[in-house]
MDAnalysis code that builds the backbone (N, CA, C; Angstrom):
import MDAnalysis as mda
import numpy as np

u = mda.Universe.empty(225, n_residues=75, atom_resindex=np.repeat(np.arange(75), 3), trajectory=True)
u.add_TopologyAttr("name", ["N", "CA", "C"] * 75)
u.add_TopologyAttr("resid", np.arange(1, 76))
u.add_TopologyAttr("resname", ["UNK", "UNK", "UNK", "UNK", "UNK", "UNK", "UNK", "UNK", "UNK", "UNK", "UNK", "UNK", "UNK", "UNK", "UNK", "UNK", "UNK", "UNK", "UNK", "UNK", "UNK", "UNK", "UNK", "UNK", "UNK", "UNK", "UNK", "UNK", "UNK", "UNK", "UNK", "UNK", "UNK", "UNK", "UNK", "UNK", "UNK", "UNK", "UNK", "UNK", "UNK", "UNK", "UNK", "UNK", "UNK", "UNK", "UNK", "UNK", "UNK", "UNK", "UNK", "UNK", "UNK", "UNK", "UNK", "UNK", "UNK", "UNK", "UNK", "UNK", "UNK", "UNK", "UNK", "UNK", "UNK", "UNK", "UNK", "UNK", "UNK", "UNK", "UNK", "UNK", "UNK", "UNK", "UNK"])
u.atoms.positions = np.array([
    [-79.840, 213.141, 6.980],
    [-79.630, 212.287, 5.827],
    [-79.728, 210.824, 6.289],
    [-80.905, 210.031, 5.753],
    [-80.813, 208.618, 5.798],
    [-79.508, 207.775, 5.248],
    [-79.118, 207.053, 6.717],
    [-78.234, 205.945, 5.891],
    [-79.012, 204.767, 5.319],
    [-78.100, 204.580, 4.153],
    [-78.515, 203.400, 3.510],
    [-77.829, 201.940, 3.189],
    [-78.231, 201.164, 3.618],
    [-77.205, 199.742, 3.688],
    [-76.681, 199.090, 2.582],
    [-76.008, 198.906, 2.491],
    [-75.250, 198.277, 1.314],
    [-75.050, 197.079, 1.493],
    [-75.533, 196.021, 0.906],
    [-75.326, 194.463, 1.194],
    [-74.867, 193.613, 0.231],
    [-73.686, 193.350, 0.478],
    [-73.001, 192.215, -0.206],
    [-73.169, 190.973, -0.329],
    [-72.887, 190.026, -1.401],
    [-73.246, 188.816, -1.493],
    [-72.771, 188.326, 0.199],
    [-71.786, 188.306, 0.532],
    [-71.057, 187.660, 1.770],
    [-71.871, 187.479, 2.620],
    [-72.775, 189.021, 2.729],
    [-73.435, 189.305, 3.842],
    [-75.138, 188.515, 3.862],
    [-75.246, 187.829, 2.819],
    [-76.786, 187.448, 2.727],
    [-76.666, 185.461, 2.920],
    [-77.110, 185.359, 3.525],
    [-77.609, 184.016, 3.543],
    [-76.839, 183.108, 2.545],
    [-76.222, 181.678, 2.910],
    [-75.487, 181.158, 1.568],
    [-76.741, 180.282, 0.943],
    [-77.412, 179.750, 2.000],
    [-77.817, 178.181, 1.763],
    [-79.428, 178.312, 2.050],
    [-79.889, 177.999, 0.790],
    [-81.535, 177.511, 0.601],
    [-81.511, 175.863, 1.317],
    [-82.750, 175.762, 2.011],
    [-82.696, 174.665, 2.983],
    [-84.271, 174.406, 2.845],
    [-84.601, 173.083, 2.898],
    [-86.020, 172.600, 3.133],
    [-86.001, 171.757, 3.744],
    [-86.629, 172.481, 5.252],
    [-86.567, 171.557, 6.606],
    [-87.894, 171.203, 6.721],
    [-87.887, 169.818, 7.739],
    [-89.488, 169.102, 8.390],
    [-90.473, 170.300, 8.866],
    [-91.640, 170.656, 8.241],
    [-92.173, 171.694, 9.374],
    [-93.918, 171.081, 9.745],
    [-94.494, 171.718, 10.204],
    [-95.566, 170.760, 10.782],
    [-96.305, 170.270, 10.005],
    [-96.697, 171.136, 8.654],
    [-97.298, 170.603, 7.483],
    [-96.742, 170.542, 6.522],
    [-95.584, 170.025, 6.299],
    [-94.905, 169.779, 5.320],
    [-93.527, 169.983, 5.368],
    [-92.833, 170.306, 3.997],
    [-91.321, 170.546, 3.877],
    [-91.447, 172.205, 3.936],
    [-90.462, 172.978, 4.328],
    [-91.004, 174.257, 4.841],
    [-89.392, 174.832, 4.267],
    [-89.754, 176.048, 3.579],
    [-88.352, 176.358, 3.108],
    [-88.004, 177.605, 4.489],
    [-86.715, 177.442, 4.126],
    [-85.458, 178.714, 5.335],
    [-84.194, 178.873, 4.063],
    [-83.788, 180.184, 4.599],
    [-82.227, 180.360, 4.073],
    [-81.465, 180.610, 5.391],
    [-80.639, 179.690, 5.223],
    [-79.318, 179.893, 6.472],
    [-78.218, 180.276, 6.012],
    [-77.403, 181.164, 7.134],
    [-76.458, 181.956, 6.633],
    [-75.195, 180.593, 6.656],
    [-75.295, 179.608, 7.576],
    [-74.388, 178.409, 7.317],
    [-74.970, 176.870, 7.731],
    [-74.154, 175.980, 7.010],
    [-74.644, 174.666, 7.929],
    [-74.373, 174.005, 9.357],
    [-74.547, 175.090, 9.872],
    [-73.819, 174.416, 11.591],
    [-75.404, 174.055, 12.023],
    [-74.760, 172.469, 12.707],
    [-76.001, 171.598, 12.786],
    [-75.998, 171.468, 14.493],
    [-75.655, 172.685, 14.994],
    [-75.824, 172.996, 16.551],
    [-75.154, 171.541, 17.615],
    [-75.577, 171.415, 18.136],
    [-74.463, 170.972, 19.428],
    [-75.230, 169.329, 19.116],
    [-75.017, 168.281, 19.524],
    [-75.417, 166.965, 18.854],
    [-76.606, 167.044, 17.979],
    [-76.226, 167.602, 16.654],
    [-76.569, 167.310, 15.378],
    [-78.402, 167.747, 15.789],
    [-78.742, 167.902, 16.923],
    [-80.423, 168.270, 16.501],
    [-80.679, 168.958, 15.771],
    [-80.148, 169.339, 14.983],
    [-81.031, 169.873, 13.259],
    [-81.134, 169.034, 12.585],
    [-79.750, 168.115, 12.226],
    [-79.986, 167.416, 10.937],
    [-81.551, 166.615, 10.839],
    [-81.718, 165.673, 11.356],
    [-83.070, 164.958, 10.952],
    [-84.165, 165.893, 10.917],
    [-84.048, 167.385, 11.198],
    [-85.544, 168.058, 10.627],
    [-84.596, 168.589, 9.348],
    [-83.914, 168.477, 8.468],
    [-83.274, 169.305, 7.205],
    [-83.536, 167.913, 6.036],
    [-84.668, 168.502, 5.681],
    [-84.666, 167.374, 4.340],
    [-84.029, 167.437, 3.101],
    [-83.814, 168.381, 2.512],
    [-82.584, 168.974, 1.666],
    [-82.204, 170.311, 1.623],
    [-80.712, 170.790, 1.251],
    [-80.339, 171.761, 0.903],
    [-79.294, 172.172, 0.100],
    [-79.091, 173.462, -0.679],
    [-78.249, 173.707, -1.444],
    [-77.914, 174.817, -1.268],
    [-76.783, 174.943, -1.678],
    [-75.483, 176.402, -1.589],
    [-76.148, 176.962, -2.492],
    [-76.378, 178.238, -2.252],
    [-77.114, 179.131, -3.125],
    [-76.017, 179.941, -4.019],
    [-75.787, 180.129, -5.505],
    [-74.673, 180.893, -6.090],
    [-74.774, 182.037, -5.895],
    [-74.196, 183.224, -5.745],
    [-74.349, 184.707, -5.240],
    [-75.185, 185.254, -5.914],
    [-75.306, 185.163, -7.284],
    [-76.666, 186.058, -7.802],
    [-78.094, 185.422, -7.370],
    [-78.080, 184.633, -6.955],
    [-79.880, 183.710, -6.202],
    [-79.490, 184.150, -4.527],
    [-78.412, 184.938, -4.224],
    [-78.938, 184.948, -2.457],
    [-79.557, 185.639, -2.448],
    [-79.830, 187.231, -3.270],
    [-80.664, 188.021, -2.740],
    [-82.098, 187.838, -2.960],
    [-82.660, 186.761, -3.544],
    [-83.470, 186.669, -3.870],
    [-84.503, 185.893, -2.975],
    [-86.307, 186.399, -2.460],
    [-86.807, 185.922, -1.468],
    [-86.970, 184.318, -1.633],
    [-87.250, 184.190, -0.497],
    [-88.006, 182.641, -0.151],
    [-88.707, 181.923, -0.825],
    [-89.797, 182.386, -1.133],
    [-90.570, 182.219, -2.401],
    [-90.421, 181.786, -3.858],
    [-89.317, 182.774, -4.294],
    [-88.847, 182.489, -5.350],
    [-87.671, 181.413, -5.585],
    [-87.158, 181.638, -4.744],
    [-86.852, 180.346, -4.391],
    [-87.311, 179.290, -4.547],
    [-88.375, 178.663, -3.365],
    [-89.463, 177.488, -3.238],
    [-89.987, 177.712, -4.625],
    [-89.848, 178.578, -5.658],
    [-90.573, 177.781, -6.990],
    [-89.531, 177.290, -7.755],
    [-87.855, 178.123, -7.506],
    [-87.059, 177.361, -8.420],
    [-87.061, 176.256, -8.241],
    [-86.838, 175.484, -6.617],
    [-86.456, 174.551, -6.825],
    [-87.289, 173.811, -5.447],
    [-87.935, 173.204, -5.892],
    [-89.626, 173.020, -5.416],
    [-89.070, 171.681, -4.066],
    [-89.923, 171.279, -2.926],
    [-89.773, 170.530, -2.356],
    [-89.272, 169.446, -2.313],
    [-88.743, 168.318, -1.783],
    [-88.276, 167.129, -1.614],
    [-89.583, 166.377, -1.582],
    [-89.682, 165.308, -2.329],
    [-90.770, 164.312, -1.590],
    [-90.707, 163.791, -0.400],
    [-91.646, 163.863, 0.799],
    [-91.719, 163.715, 1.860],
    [-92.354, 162.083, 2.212],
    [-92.359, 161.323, 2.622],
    [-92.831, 160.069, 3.044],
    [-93.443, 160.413, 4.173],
    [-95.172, 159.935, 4.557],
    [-95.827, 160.335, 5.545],
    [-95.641, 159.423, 5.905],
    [-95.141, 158.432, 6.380],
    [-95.676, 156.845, 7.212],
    [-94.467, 156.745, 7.998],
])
């Protein structure tokens, strides 16, 4: 008999994030905001938001259309 996983809001990712990526603003979901040992994340994180429990399970994608990129400044 296959087990089957059961996943709770708790357990999924809180936070939709749109970080610097080589061509552009590049979406991630992180399970928190820890900005690692002197802050080298923050300046690649161009915005992000706490995702409400019914939008965590939902992919990347759908996501990046709810709530579409940051304007980026190339210069």
């Amino acid at each position: 008999m296959a087990r089957t996983r059961t996943t709770d809001a708790d357990d999924l990712p809180r936070f939709f994030v749109w970080v610097r990526g080589l061509e552009g603003p590049e979406p991630q979901k992180w399970t928190a905001m820890d900005f690692g040992i002197g802050d080298w994340k923050r300046p690649l994180v161009l915005a992000y938001l706490e995702l409400p429990v019914d939008e965590r399970p939902l992919s990347l994608s759908m996501l990046a259309r709810r709530y579409p990129p940051p304007r980026v400044d190339l210069s």
